[in-house]
C-alpha positions, -999 to 999 in steps of 0.1 A, spaced: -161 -118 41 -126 -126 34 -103 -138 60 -81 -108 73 -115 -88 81 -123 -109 107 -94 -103 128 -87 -75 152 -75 -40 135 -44 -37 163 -32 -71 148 -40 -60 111 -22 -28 119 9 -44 133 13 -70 107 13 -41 80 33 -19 100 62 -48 102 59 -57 70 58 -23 54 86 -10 74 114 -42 67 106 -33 27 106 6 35 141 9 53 160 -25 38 174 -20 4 184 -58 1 170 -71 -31 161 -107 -19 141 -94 5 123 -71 -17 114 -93 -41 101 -111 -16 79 -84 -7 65 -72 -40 58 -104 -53 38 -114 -20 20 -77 -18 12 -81 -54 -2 -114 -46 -23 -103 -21 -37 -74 -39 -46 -92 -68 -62 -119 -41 -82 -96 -28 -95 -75 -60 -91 -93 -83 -68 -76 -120 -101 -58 -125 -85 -26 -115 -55 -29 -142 -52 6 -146 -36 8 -109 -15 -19 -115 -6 -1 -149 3 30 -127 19 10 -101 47 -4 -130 52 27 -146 63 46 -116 89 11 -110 101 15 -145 103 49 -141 125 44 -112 145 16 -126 151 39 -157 158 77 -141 188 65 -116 212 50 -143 203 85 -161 213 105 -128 238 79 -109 269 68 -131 282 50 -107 300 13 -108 326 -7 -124 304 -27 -152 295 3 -176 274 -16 -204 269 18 -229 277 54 -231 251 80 -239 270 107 -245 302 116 -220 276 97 -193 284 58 -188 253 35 -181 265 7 -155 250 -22 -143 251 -13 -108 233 17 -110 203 4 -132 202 -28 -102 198 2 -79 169 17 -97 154 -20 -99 153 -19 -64 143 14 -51 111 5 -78 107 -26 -61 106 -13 -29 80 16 -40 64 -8 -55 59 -32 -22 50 -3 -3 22 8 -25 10 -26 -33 9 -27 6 -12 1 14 -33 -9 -10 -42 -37 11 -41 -18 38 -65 8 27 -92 -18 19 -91 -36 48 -91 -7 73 -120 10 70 -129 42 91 -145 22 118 -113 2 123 -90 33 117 -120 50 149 -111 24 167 -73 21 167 -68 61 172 -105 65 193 -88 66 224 -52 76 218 -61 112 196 -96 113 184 -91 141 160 -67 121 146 -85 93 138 -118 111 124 -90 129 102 -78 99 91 -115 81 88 -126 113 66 -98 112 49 -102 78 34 -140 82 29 -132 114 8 -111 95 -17 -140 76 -27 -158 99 -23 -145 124 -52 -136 98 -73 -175 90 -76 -184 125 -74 -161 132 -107 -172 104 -125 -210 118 -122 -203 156 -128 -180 139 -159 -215 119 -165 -237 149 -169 -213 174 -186 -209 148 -209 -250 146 -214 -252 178 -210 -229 183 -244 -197 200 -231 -171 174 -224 -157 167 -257 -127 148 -263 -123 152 -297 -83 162 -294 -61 166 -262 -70 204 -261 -105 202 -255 -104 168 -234 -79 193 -211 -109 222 -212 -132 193 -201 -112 179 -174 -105 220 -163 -140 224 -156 -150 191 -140 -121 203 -113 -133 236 -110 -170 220 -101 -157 192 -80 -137 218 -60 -167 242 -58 -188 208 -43 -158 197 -21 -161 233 -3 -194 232 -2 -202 198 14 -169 209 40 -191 235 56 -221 214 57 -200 190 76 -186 211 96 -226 224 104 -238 195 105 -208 183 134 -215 216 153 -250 209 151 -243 173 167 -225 187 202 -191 177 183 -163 188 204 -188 202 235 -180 174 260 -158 144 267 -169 118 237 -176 83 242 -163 50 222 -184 24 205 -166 -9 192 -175 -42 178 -137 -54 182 -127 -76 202 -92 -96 211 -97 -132 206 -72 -162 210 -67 -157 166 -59 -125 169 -36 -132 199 -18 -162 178 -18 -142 146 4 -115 167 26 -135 181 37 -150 148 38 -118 132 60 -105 160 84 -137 162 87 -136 122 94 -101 120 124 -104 149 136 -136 130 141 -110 96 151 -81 116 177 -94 137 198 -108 114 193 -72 92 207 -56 123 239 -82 123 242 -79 87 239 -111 79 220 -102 45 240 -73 36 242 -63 -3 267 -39 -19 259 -21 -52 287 1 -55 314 -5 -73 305 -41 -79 274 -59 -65 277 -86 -41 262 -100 -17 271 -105 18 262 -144 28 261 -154 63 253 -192 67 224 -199 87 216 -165 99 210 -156 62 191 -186 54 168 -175 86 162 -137 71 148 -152 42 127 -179 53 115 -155 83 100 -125 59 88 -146 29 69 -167 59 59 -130 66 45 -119 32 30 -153 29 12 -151 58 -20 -131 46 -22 -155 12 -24 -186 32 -56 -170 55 -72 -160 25 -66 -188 6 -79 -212 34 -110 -193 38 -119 -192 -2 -110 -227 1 -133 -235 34 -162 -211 17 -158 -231 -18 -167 -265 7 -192 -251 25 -206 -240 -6 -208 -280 -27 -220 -291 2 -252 -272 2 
């Protein structure tokens, strides 16, 4: 069991929605890099590198950014080569760094996110406020899994079966062709059995009731209060820009004394937050564990 899936969804919720917002609307890099390196660190906490192809995907699509601006966006006063008529600067490239990094954040983020919020906890966040919503969202997330195991078994038995070659790109392409058209055919398929199977059930006849094993306990209480006080202590000085950070023409950074300091020490407090419970409970289950 590790440590943030014993708390309270609402609070997991919140703590993700503060976190993910600040890097999603707040193009300062400081704070940024503050929040990739502590949602990659959390990621990797949680699941290990096993999964190096995400990670792999994750990096691409920031170089990807950090290359494709400085291609589009000439912008700046410290051009460093010409390609062409089109001046590469320093500025724009630092912009494309950071638009990656805040991609990046988010995604690493969700990630997280996804893991920990299964469909019971999404049931029981949106149960009572839009339950179509929420069984939406809870299928949604099952599905995911859900084809990606169904592909890797049709890709199982075709490949038994003799027809999924990958001998050259062409025929890999034919293979991966008809494991779609079959995983689409069964995706339809198991739709109107679910649908049958709901309509079968009384779904949608009647007021519905809510089930939960969630409840709001003095942690979850303290855990949201320091989220909340940690997020104001980054946002407000955002709003008085305090941290503010030019790119264009020159880069520079806006510094604001103590109110700056504050920004900083408030959101990587923030981002550190879910390492420290983890880490404390790998550490309290690695005692518990010599002991016996």
């Amino acid at each position: 069991m590790k440590a943030l899936d014993t708390y309270n969804p609402f609070t997991i919720a919140v703590y993700f929605l503060a976190t993910a917002g600040i890097a999603m609307f707040c193009m300062q890099p400081i704070l940024l890099a503050l929040a990739l390196i502590g949602a990659m660190a959390l990621c990797i906490l949680r699941h290990d590198v096993r999964s190096a192809r995400t990670h792999l995907g994750f990096w691409a699509l920031f170089f990807l950014a950090a290359l494709l601006n400085p291609l589009l966006s000439h912008n700046g006063a410290s051009v460093l080569l010409v390609i062409g008529n089109a001046p590469i600067t320093a500025e724009s490239i630092f912009w494309g760094m950071t638009s990656g990094a805040a991609i990046l954040s988010v995604l690493y983020l969700f990630c997280s996110f996804g893991a920990i919020m299964q469909s019971d906890k999404l049931l029981y966040l949106f149960g009572k406020l839009s339950p179509r919503l929420s069984l939406i969202l809870s299928m949604g997330l099952r599905y995911v899994s859900l084809f990606s195991e169904q592909w890797r078994k049709i890709k199982q038995a075709q490949i038994s079966l003799g027809l999924y070659k990958n001998d050259n790109i062409l025929e890999s392409a034919r293979g991966e062709l008809r494991i779609f058209s079959i995983l689409l055919s069964w995706a339809l398929e198991n739709g109107i059995v679910t649908a049958n199977s709901m309509s079968a059930r009384g779904y949608g006849t009647g007021k519905r009731t809510h089930f939960s094993i969630f409840s709001f306990t003095w942690r979850d209480g303290l855990l949201l209060s320091v989220t909340l006080l940690l997020a104001a202590g980054t946002i407000v000085p955002l709003a008085l820009g305090a941290v503010t950070f030019t790119f264009y023409p020159t880069l520079h950074l806006h510094h604001a004394g103590a109110l700056s300091y504050l920004c900083y020490l408030s959101y990587g407090a923030l981002v550190a937050l879910p390492i420290l419970l983890e880490t404390e409970d790998a550490v309290k289950w690695k005692c518990l564990r010599s002991k016996i």
